[in-house]
C-alpha positions as CSV (number, residue, x, y, z in Angstrom):
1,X,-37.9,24.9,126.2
2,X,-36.9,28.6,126.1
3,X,-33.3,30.2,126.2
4,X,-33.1,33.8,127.7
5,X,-30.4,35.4,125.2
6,X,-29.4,39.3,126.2
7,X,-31.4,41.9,127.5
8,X,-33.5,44.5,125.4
9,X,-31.5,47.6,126.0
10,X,-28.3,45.0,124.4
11,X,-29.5,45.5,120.7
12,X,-29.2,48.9,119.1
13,X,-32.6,50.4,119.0
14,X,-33.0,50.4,114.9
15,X,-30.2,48.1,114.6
16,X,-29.3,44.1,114.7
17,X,-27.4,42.2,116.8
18,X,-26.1,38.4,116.9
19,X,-27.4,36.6,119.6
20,X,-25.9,33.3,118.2
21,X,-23.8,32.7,115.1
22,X,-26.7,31.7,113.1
23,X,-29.5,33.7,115.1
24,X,-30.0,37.7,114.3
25,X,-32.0,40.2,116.5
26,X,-33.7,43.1,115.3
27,X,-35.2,45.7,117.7
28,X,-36.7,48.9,117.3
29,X,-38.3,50.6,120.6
30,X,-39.8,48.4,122.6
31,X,-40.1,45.7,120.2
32,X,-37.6,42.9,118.9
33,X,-37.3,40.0,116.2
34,X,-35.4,36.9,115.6
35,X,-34.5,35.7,112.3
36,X,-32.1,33.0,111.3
37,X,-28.7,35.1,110.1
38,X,-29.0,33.5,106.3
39,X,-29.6,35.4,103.6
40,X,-32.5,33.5,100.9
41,X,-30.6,34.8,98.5
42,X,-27.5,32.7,98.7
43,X,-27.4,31.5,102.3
44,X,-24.8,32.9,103.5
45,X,-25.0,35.5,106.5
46,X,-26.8,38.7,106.2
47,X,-23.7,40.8,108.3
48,X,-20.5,41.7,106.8
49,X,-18.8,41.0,109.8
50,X,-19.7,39.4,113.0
51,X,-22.0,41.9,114.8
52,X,-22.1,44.3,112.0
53,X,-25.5,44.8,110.3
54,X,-26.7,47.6,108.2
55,X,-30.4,48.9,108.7
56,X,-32.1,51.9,107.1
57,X,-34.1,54.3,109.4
58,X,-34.8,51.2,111.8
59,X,-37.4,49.2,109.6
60,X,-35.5,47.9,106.8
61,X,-32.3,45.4,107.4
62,X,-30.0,44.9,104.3
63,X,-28.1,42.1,103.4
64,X,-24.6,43.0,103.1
65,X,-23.5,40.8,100.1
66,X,-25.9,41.7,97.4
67,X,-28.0,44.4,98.8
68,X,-31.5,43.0,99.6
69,X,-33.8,44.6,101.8
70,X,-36.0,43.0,104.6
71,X,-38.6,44.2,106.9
72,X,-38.3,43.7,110.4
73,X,-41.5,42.7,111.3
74,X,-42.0,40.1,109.1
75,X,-38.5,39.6,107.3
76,X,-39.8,39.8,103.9
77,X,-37.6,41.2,101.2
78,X,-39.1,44.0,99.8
79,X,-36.5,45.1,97.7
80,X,-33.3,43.1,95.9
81,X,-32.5,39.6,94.6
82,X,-34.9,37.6,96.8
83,X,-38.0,40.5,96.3
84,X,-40.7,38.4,98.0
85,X,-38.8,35.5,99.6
86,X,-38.8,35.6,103.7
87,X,-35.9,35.0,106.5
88,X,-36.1,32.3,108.5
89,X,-38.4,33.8,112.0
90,X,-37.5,32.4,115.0
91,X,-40.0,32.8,117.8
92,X,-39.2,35.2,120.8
93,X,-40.8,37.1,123.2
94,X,-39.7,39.7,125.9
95,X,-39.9,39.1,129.4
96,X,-39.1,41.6,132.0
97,X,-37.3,43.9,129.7
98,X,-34.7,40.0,128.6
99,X,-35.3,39.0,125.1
100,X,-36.4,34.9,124.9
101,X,-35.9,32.7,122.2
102,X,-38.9,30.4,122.8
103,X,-37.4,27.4,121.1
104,X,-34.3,26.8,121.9
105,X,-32.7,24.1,119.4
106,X,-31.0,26.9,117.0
107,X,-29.1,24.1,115.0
């Protein structure tokens, strides 16, 4: 089962968006990635306030809480608390320029 969630152009190229409460997209060009919106660190929320997510020069997304820095291709933290621990991916794909989350139980 597969849920279509925004279009493309909706998430800030460089930058994250929420697609669910628990469910963060990152994008950058024509490319996007979904990753559970906890933190390995302390499971709580990467975002400082809903929809608001820092990213550096559209690779690196940064917890807001305690700093740690993620890739966006693979989510690995590459720099912080959690150096070498992963966020959660959740598999997409884009279809005719509409981001889809290709499983669709996000509980």
């Amino acid at each position: 089962m597969s849920t279509d969630v925004c279009a493309l152009h909706d998430i800030p190229d460089g930058g994250g968006f929420e697609a669910a409460p628990s469910v963060l997209l990152l994008r950058r060009g024509a490319q996007a990635w979904a990753y559970r919106n906890v933190c390995p660190h302390f499971s709580i929320p990467l975002n400082y306030e809903p929809g608001a997510f820092w990213t550096y020069e559209g690779a690196l997304l940064m917890c807001a809480h305690h700093s740690a820095m993620f890739r966006f291709e693979d989510g690995v933290c590459v720099d912080g608390p959690c150096l070498g621990a992963s966020l959660r991916r959740i598999p997409i794909r884009v279809e005719h320029g509409r981001v889809v989350i290709e499983d669709a139980d996000l509980t």
